[in-house]
Structures are given as C-alpha cells and as structure tokens.
Backbone bond lengths (Angstrom), bond angles and torsions (degrees), N, CA, C in turn:
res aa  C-N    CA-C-N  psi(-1)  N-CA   C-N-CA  omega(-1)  CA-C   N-CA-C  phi
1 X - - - 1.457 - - 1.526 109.04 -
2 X 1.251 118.01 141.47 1.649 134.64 176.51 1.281 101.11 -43.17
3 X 1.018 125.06 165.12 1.832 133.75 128.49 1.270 106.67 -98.36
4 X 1.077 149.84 142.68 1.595 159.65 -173.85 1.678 85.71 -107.70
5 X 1.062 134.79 -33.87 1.377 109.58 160.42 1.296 147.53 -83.30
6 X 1.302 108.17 6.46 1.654 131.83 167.97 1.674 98.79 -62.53
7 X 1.759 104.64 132.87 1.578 96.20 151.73 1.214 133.01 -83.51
8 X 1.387 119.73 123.68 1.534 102.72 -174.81 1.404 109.38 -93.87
9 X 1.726 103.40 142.90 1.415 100.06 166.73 1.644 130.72 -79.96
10 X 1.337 100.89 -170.34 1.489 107.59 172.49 1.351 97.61 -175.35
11 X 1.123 105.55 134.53 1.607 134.67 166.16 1.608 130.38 -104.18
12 X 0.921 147.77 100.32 1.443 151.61 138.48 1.862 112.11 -26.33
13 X 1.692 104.81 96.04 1.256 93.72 174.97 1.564 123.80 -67.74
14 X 1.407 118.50 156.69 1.505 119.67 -161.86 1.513 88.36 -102.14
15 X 1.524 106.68 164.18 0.978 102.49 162.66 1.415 122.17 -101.39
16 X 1.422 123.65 139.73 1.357 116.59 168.36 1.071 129.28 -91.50
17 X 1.570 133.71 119.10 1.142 144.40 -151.04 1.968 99.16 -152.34
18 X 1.078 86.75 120.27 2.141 88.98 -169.83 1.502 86.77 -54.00
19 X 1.564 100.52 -177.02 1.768 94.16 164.86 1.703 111.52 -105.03
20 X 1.345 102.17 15.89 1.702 107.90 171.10 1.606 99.74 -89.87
21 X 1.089 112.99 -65.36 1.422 126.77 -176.99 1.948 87.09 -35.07
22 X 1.075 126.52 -74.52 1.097 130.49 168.21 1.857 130.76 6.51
23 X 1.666 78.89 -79.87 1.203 106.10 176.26 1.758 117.30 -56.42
24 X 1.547 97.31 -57.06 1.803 107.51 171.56 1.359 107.28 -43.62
25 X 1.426 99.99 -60.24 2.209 92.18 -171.52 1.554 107.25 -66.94
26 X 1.365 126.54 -25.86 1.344 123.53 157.73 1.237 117.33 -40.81
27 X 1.409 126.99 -63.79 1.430 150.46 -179.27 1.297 114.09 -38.74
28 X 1.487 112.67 -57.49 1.583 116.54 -163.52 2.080 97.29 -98.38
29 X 1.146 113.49 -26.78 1.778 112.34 170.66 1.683 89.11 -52.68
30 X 1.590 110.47 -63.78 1.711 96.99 176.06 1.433 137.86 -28.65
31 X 1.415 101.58 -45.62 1.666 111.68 -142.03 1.708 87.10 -93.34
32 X 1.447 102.81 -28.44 1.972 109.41 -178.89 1.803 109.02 -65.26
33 X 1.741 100.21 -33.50 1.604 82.35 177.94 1.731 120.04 -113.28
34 X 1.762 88.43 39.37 1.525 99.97 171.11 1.392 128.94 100.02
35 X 1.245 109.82 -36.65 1.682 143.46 -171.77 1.711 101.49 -68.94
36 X 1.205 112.03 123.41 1.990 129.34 162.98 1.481 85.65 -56.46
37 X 1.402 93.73 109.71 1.730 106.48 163.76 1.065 95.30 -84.25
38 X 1.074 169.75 32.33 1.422 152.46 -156.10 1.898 86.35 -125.52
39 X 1.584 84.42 -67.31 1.658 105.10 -171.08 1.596 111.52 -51.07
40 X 1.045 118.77 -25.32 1.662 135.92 -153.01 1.904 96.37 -106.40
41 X 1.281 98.33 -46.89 1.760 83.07 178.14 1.647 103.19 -74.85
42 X 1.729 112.77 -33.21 1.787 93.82 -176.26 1.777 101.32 -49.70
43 X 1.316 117.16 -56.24 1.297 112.35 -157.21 1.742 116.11 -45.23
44 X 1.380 102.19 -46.41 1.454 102.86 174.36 0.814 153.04 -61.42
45 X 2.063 103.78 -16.79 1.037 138.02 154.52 1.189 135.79 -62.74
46 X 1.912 108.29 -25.27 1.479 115.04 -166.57 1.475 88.10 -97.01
47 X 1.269 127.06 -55.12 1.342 145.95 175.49 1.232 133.38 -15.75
48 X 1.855 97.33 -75.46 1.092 132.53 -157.90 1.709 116.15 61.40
49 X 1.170 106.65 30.28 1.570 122.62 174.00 1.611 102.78 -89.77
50 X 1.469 104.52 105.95 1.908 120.03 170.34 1.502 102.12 -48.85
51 X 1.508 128.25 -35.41 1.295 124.33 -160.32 1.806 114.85 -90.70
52 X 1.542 99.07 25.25 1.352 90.36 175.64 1.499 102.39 -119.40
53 X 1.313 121.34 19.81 1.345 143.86 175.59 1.684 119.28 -115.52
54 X 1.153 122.18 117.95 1.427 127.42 -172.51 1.667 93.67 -60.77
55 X 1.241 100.60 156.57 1.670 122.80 167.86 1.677 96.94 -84.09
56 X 1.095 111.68 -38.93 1.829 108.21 -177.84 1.562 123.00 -23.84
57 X 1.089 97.36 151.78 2.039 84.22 -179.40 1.681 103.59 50.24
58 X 0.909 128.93 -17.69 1.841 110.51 -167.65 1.239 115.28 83.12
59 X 1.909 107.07 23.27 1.237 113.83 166.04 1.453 128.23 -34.73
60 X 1.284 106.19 -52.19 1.523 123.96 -145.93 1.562 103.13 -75.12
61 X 1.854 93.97 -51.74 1.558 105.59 171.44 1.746 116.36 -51.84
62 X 0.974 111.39 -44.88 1.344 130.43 -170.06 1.869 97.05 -55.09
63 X 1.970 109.16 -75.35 1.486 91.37 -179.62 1.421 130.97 -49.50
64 X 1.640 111.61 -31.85 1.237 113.03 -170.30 1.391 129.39 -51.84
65 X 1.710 115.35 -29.13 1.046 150.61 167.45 1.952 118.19 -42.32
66 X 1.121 84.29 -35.00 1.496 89.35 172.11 1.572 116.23 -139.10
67 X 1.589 105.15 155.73 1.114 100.45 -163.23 1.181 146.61 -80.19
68 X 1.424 157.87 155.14 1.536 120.84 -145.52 1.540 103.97 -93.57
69 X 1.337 109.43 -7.04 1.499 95.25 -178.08 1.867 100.28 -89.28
70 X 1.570 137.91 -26.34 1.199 120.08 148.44 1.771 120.08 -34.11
71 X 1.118 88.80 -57.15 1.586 91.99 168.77 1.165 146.17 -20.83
72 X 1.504 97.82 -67.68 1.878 119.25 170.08 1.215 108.01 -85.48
73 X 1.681 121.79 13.55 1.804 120.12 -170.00 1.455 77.05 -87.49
74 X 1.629 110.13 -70.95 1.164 127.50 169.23 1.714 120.42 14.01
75 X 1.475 82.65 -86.92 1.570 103.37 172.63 0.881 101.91 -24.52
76 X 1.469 106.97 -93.69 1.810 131.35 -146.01 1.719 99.51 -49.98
77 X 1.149 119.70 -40.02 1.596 117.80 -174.16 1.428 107.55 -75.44
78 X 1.459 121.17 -27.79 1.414 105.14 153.84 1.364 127.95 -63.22
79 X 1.182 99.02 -19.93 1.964 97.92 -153.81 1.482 85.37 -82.36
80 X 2.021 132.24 -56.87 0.670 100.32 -153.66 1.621 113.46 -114.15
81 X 1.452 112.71 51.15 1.122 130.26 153.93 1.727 128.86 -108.25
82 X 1.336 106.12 23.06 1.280 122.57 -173.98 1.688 86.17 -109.51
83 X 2.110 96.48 130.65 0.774 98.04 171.17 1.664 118.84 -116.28
C-alpha cells in the first residue's frame, strides 16, 4: 500500500549525446545552412553566445546541453590524438 505522504519523484530523461557526437551534428546542421562551422563553433565557444549556432537540426539546443568546457576537452583530445 502507498503512503500518500511519500514524495514521489520524477525525472525527465536526458538525452545522451557524447560531446563529439555533439559537435559533428553541430558541424553538419552548420555546413546544411551554409555557415563555416568551424568559425561559428569558435565563437560560441569563446563567447558562450547560443546565437552563433543555428537552431537547424536542434543544433543550438543540442550544444547548449553540454558544457563548453566538455566541449573544448573534446577538441583538444581529438586534435591531439590524431596521428
């Protein structure tokens, strides 16, 4: 039997999305509405301005989601694990 005085929770599942995976669907929502993703993720990165990211695809929502310093971890461990 319940207790009617228990709090019950509830959760909103998150979505999981790496922050590479991230970045890629960032990348190509860019490149579809014309815009140097390249140039457009530095800005958002240095910024933290949402508006240098298209809404397209659910870009915008999508980076916001994670944090920008995951973000640029991201990066750098790609960049300098490329051999």
């Amino acid at each position: 039997m319940d207790d009617k005085r228990d709090t019950q929770q509830f959760e909103i599942p998150r979505e999981k999305r790496s922050p590479r995976d991230t970045l890629l669907g960032v990348y190509d929502a860019m490149r579809e509405k014309g815009y140097d993703p390249v140039n457009q993720i530095v800005g958002y990165l240095l910024s933290g301005d949402p508006t240098y990211i298209t809404s397209h695809n659910n870009a915008r929502y999508l980076i916001s989601r994670i944090e920008r310093d995951e973000l640029l971890e991201e990066l750098v461990r790609a960049y300098v694990e490329r051999k």
